[in-house]
Each structure stands twice: as structure tokens, then as C-alpha cells.
C-alpha positions in Angstrom: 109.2 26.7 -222.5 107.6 28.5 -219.7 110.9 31.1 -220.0 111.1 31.1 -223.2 107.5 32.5 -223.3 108.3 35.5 -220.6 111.2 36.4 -222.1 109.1 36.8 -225.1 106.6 38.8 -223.5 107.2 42.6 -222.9 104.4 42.8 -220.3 106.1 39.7 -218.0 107.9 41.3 -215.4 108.4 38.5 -213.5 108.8 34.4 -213.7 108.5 32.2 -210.8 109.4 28.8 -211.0 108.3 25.8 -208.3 109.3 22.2 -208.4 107.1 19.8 -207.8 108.7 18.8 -204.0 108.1 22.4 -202.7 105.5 23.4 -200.4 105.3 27.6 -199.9 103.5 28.1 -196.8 104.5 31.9 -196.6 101.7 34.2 -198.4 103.4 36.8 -198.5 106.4 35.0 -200.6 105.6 36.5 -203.9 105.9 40.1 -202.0 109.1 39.7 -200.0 111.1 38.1 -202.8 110.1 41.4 -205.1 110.9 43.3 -202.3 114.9 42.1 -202.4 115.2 43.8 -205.8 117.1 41.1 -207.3 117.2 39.9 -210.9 117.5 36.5 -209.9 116.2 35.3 -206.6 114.6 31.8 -204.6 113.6 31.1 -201.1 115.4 29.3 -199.0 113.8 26.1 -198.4 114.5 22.9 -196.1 113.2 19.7 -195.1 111.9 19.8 -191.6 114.7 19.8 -188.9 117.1 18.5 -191.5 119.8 20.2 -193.7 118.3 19.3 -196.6 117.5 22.1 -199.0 116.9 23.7 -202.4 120.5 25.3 -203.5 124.1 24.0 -203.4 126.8 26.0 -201.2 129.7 25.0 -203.1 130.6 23.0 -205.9 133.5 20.6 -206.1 136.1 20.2 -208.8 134.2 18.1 -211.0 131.3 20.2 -211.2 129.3 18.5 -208.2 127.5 19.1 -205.1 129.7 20.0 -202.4 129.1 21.7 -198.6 130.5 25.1 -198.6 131.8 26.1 -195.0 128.9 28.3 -194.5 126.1 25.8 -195.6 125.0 25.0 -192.1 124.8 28.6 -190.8 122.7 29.6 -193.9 120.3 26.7 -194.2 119.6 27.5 -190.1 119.1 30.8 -191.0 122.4 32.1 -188.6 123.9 34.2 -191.7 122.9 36.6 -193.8 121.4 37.1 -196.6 122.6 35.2 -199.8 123.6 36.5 -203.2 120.8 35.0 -204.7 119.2 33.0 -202.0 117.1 34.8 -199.0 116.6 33.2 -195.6 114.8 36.3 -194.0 111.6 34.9 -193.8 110.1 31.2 -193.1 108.9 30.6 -197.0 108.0 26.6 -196.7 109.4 23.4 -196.9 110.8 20.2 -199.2 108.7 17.6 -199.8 110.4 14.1 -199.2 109.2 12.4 -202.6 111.6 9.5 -203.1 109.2 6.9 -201.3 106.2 8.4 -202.3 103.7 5.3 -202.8 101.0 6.3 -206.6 99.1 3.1 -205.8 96.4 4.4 -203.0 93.2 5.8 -202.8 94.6 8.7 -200.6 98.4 8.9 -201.1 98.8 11.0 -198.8 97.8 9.4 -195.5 100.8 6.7 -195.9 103.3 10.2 -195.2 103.3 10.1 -191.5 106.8 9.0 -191.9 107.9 10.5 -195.0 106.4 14.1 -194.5 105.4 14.4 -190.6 105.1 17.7 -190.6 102.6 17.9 -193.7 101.0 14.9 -192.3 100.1 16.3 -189.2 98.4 20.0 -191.1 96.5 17.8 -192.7 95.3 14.6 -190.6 95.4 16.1 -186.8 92.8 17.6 -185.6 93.0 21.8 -185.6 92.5 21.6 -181.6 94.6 18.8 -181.0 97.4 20.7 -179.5 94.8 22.3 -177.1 94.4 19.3 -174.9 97.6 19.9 -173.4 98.1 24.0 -173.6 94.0 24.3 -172.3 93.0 20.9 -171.0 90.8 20.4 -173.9 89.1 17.3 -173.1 85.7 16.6 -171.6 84.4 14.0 -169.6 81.1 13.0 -170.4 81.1 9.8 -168.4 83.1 8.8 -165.2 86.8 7.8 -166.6 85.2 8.5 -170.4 87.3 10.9 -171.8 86.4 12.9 -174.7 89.1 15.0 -177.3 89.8 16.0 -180.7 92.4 13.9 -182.7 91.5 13.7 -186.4 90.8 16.1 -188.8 87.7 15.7 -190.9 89.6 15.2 -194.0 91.7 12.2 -191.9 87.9 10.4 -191.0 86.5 10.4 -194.9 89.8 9.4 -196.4 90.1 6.1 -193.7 86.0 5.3 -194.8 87.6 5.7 -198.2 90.3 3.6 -198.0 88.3 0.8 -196.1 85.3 0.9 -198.4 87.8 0.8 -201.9 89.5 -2.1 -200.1 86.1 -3.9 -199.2 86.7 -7.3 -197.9 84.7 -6.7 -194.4 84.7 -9.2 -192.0 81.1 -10.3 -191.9 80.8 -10.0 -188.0 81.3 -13.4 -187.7 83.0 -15.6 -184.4 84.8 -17.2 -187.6 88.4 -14.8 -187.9 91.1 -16.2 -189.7 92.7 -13.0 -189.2 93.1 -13.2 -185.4 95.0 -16.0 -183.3 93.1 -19.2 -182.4 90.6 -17.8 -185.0 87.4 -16.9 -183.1 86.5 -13.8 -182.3 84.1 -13.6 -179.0 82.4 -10.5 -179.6 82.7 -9.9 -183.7 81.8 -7.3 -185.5 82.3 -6.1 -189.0 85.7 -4.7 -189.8 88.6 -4.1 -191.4 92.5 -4.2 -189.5 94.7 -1.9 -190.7 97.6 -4.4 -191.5 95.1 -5.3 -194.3 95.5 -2.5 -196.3 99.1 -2.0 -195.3 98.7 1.0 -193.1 99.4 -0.7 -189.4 103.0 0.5 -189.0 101.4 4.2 -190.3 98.6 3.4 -187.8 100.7 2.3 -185.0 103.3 5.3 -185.0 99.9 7.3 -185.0 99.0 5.6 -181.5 102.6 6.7 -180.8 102.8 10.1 -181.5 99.1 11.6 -180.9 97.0 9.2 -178.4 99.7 8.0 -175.9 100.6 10.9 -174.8 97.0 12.1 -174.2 96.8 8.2 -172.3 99.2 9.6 -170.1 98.0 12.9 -169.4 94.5 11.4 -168.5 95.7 8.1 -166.8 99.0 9.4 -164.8 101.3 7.0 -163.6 101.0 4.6 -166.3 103.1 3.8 -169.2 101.1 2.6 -172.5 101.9 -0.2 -175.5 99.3 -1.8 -178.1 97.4 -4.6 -177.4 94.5 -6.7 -178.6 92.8 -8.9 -175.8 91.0 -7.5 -173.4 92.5 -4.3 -173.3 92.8 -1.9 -169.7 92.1 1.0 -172.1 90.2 1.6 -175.1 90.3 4.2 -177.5 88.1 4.6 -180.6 87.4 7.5 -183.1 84.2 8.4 -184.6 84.6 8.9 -188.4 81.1 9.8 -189.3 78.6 11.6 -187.6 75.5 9.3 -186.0 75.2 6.8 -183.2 76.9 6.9 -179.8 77.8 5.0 -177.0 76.5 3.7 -173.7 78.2 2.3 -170.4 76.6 0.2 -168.9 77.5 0.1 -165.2 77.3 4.0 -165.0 73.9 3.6 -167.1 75.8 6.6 -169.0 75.1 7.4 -172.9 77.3 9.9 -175.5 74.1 10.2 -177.9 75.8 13.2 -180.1 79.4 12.1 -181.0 81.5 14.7 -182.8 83.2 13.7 -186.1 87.1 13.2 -185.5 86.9 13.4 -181.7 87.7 10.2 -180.0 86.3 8.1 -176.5 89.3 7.1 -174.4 88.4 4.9 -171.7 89.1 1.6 -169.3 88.0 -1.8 -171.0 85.0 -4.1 -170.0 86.0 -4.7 -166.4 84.5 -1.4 -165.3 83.2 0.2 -168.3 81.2 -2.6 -170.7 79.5 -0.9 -173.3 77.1 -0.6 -176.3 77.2 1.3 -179.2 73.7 3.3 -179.6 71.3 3.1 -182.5 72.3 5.5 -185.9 70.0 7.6 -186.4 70.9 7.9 -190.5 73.8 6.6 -192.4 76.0 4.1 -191.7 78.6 3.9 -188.5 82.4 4.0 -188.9 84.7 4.2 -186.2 88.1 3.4 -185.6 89.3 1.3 -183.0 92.5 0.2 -181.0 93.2 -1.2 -177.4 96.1 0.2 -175.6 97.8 -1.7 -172.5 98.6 0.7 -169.8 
């Protein structure tokens, strides 16, 4: 319909067409695509590090999608330009739909696997990367340490999730949820395998907080665990409260929105979380076994 209305039109000098599984990333797409001076042109599009992409190289004898020797070479940008596809420039990426999951609150955050590359723009913090390249980590306490993770849009959409799903625990020593059901030190929560997200949340731990575990705690290798843990890690998702260690009669009064606490668990480093000051505390919790 769309075409049939340009075509119409004597003042439409140009028709651009997007599915719905392609992400441009390139402002300047638009420009370098008019620049080619074709009558019929697309970007060259892939899924991330995969051969996937938007156009066939060949077709086969009964009219259907077959690899043309020079697929590879085009697709990973190695040839030249196209007849009516252009790999000159880094326009975006496919969007892996086939799994994609209607029935959230937030769709999105369930793509870690699906879309990892997406995921990350839009759940990891902006700085992340920057605890690596620049050291970006404080240490506000002794063996507290202090760093970006999660992006601001990641914190809300987790409160989100947890407050449509609603079934808190109470804080009660009473858990069903845990083995032996009692909880020593309870407190009013959610798990993540209760609202389907703890294989999302555990390739998470993987992929972002490990590898800051063994940057800050050399010489150790890490897995998840959940009784008395050697490190803990939690994440503030809204701003308020704080935290205070006990032995080093130490307190983090002004936590930061998305930026996590790493540190050992109660042997040395028994704390409290401070007073809110306004609003209601979320934070996100796990215990990782050096």
C-alpha cells in the first residue's frame, strides 16, 4: 500500500522500507544509501557474529534460498560492493524474533540470549566497560568494592517485573522456597526463578559480575551459591538507603542507582542495611562462591 502510495505521488522521491527484525544503528543510513545513486538499494544487514542476513546470494533451481560462492565474503564485508546491496558502512543489525516471549511486563529483558548485543545497549551500564580499560571502581570500605553494572532502564524494569508479579515473601523464617524451609535471616523478596528469569539472571552473573569478581579478588575462580556465601554482590535499583559494616564500623550512606557493592560475606564483613530516607528499598542480590 505504502508503494502504491509513492508511486502515486510525484513529490516522493524516495521509499524506504524496514521490517520489523531490523535494527539501523547508522544515522547517517538515509544519506549514504542516496549517495550510491541506485534505483533500488538496502543495507547489508547481519545478525551479530553470525552469517545470518537480509538478502539471498543465490537461488537454487526451484526458486529457493541458496549460498552463492561469494555469500561469506560479502556478508563479512571482504568484497565489494553489491548490485543492489551495499556493505560500505556498518548500517545495523537483525533482530532474532523467533523466540521472542509477548507475555512480560518488559519483553525485552528475557533477550540476553536471543539478542546479546541489544541486550547489553540497553541493560549494562554506559561505564561498565570502564572498570577494566580505567579501573573504574571505588572502594569505599576495606574489601567493599563499588562499580557500575546496570543501566537505569535495567533497575526500573526489574522493580517492575517484581512488583506486577507481587507474591513477596513476607520476611518470614517460614520459606518454602528454600531447602529445609527456614530462612535464618529473612527478609522480603522475590527469587528470580519465580518469575522465570534465573537462567537470564544467572548468565548475567556470568557474563558481567564474574569477571569484575576476578579482577577485584585475583586468584580465585567464581560459581553461584546460596549459603553463606565468601562473596556477595548486590545492586541498588532505587536510589535511598545504604549499607554499613560492621567490623570496619564503615557506612555507604549515598548509594548510586545501578552501581553494585561487591564484597566478602559475614565472616569479615557482617552488615546492615541503613535507614531510607524516602521511598521504598529495592536491591538485587546474589552470593557468589569464589
Amino acid at each position: 500500500l505504502s508503494r502504491d502510495l509513492c508511486r502515486r505521488d510525484s513529490e516522493c522521491d524516495y521509499y524506504l522500507s524496514i521490517d520489523a527484525d531490523v535494527m539501523l544503528t547508522n544515522r547517517q543510513t538515509l544519506k549514504l544509501l542516496m549517495e550510491q545513486n541506485r534505483k533500488i538499494i538496502g543495507p547489508l544487514v547481519t545478525r551479530h557474529s553470525k552469517l545470518w542476513s537480509n538478502f539471498w546470494g543465490a537461488l537454487s533451481l526451484d526458486g529457493y534460498y541458496a549460498r552463492s560462492e561469494d555469500y561469506i565474503e560479502i556478508v563479512q564485508g571482504k568484497r565489494g560492493v553489491f548490485m543492489y546491496i551495499t556493505n560500505r558502512h556498518e548500517f545495523g543489525r537483525l533482530i532474532s524474533t523467533a523466540n521472542y516471549n509477548t507475555s512480560r511486563l518488559n519483553n525485552d529483558l528475557w533477550q540476553i540470549f536471543e539478542n546479546p548485543v541489544e541486550w547489553r545497549e540497553k541493560y549494562i551500564h554506559p561505564n561498565y566497560t570502564q572498570i577494566f580499560t580505567h579501573n573504574h571502581l571505588e572502594q569505599p570500605c576495606p574489601d567493599v568494592f563499588w562499580f557500575p553494572v546496570l543501566s537505569e532502564r535495567a533497575c526500573d524494569e526489574l522493580v517492575e517485573e517484581m512488583e506486577h508479579f507481587g507474591s513477596w515473601s513476607g520476611g518470614r523464617h517460614e520459606d518454602k522456597r528454600i531447602t529445609g524451609g527456614y530462612e535464618s535471616v529473612p527478609t522480603d523478596d522475590i527469587h528470580m526463578r519465580q518469575i522465570d528469569y534465573d537462567k537470564e539472571w544467572l548468565h548475567f552473573l556470568r557474563e558481567f559480575i564474574s569477571p569484575v569478581t576476578l579482577k577485584v579478588f585475583s586468584g580465585y575462580y567464581t560459581k553461584v551459591g546460596w549459603t553463606e556465601p565468601s562473596r556477595t554482590w548486590k545492586t541498588l535499583l532505587k536510589p535511598g538507603g545504604g549499607c554499613r559494616f560492621h567490623r570496619y564500623n564503615c557506612s555507604i550512606e549515598s548509594p548510586r542507582k545501578g552501581w553494585s557493592f561487591m564484597h566478602p560475606g559475614r565472616l569479615t564483613h557482617l552488615h546492615e542495611g541503613l535507614p531510607t530516607t524516602g521511598g521504598t528499598r529495592y536491591i538485587a542480590v546474589s552470593f557468589v562462591d569464589p
